[in-house]
KOLVEXLO-269842 format. One line per 3 residues: number of its first residue (from 0); for each residue x, y, z of C-alpha. Coordinates in pm, whole numbers, plus 32768, in hexadecimal, padded with zeros to 4 digits. Last residue first. Layout:
<nodes>
NUM> X Y Z  ...
</nodes>
This chain:
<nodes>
138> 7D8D 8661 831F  7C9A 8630 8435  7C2A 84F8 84EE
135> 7B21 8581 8612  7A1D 8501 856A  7A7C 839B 858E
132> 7987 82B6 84A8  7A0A 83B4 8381  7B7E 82FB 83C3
129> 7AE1 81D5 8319  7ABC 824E 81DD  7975 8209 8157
126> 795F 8165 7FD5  77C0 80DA 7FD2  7793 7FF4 7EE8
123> 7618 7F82 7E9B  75CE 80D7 7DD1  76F7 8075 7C89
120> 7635 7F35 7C63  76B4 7DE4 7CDE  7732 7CD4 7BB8
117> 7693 7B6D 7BEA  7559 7C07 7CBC  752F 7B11 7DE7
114> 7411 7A69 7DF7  7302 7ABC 7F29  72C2 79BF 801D
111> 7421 79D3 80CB  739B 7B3B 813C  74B3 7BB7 81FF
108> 7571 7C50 80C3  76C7 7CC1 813A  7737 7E0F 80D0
105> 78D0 7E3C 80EB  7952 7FC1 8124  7A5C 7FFB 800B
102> 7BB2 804E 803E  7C37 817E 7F56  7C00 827D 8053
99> 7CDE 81B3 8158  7D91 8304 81F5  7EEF 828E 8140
96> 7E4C 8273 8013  7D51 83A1 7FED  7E5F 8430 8085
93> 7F67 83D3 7F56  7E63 840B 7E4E  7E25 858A 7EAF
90> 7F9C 85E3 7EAF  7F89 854B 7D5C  7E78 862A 7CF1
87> 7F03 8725 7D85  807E 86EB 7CB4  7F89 86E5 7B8C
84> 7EE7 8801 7B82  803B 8914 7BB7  7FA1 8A3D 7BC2
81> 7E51 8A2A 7C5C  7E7D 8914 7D5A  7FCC 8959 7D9D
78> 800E 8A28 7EDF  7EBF 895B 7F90  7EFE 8815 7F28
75> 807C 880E 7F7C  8028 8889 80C8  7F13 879D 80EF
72> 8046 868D 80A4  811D 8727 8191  7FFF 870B 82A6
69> 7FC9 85A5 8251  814B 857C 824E  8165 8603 839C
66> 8029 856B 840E  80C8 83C9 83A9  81F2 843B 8499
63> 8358 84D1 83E7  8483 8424 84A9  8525 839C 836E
60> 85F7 82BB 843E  84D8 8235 84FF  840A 81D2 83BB
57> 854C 810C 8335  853D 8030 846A  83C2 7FCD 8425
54> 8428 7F84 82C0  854E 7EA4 8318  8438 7E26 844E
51> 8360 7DEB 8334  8446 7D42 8226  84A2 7C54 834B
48> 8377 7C07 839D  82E2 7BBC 8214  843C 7AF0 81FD
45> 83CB 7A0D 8340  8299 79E9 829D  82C4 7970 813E
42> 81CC 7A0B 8070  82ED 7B0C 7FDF  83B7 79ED 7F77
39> 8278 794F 7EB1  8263 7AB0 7DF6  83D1 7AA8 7DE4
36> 83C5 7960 7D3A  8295 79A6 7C2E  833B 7AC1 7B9C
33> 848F 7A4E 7BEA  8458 7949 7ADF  83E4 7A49 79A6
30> 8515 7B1F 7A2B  8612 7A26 79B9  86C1 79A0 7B06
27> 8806 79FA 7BC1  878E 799F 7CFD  87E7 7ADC 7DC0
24> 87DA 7BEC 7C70  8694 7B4B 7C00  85FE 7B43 7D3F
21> 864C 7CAF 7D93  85C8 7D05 7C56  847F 7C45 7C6A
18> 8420 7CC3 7DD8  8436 7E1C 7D82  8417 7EBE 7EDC
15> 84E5 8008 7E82  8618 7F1E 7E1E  86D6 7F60 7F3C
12> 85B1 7ED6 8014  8588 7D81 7F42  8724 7D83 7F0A
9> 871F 7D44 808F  8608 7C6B 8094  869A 7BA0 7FB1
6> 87D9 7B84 8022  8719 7B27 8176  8680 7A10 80A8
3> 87C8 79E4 8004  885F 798A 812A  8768 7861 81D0
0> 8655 78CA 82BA
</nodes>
């Protein structure tokens, strides 16, 4: 990994993960080109490791656990949901996120006889979170 890559990734992190700033600033570059050159950066394995163990590090430091912030977030849904709309919506977004809420299920069609529709209607997609397979998975 050559300097500026780790520059990079450095500037990447400062940045709050914008990948076009922190290219711009590092290779000096209009931002049209660091567009396309960060995104090919990013790609690059060795700097996709080394952002994650930066990232992994980062999560130790801030010692709060995926259920603190869960249960902060319910918190935050509960105390606001009535007078202050949009902060629970919000709160509501960010676990829908971080549970996998927004991930939908995939439907395969077995039948290779039958054509495939070119645009599925609304009843073939079924959105399932995957923590409703474990019961026992509670906010």
């Amino acid at each position: 990994m050559t300097t500026k890559q780790e520059l990079f990734v450095q500037k990447y992190l400062e940045n709050g993960y914008n990948a076009t700033k922190a290219y711009a600033e590092i290779y000096k570059v209009s931002e049209l080109v660091a567009m396309a050159a960060s995104s090919r950066l990013l790609s690059n394995v060795n700097i996709s490791v080394l952002i994650a163990e930066h990232k992994a590090e980062l999560a130790k430091k801030s010692e709060i656990t995926k259920e603190e912030m869960l249960k902060e977030l319910k918190d935050i849904l509960t105390n606001t949901r009535t007078s202050q709309p949009r902060n629970a919506i919000a709160a509501i977004q960010e676990i829908n996120r971080m549970l996998g809420f927004w991930a939908p299920t995939v439907i395969h069609n077995t039948n290779k006889n039958e054509e495939q529709p070119l645009f599925l209607p609304i009843d073939y997609i079924e959105i399932k979170p995957k923590e409703l397979d474990n019961p026992n998975n509670e906010l």
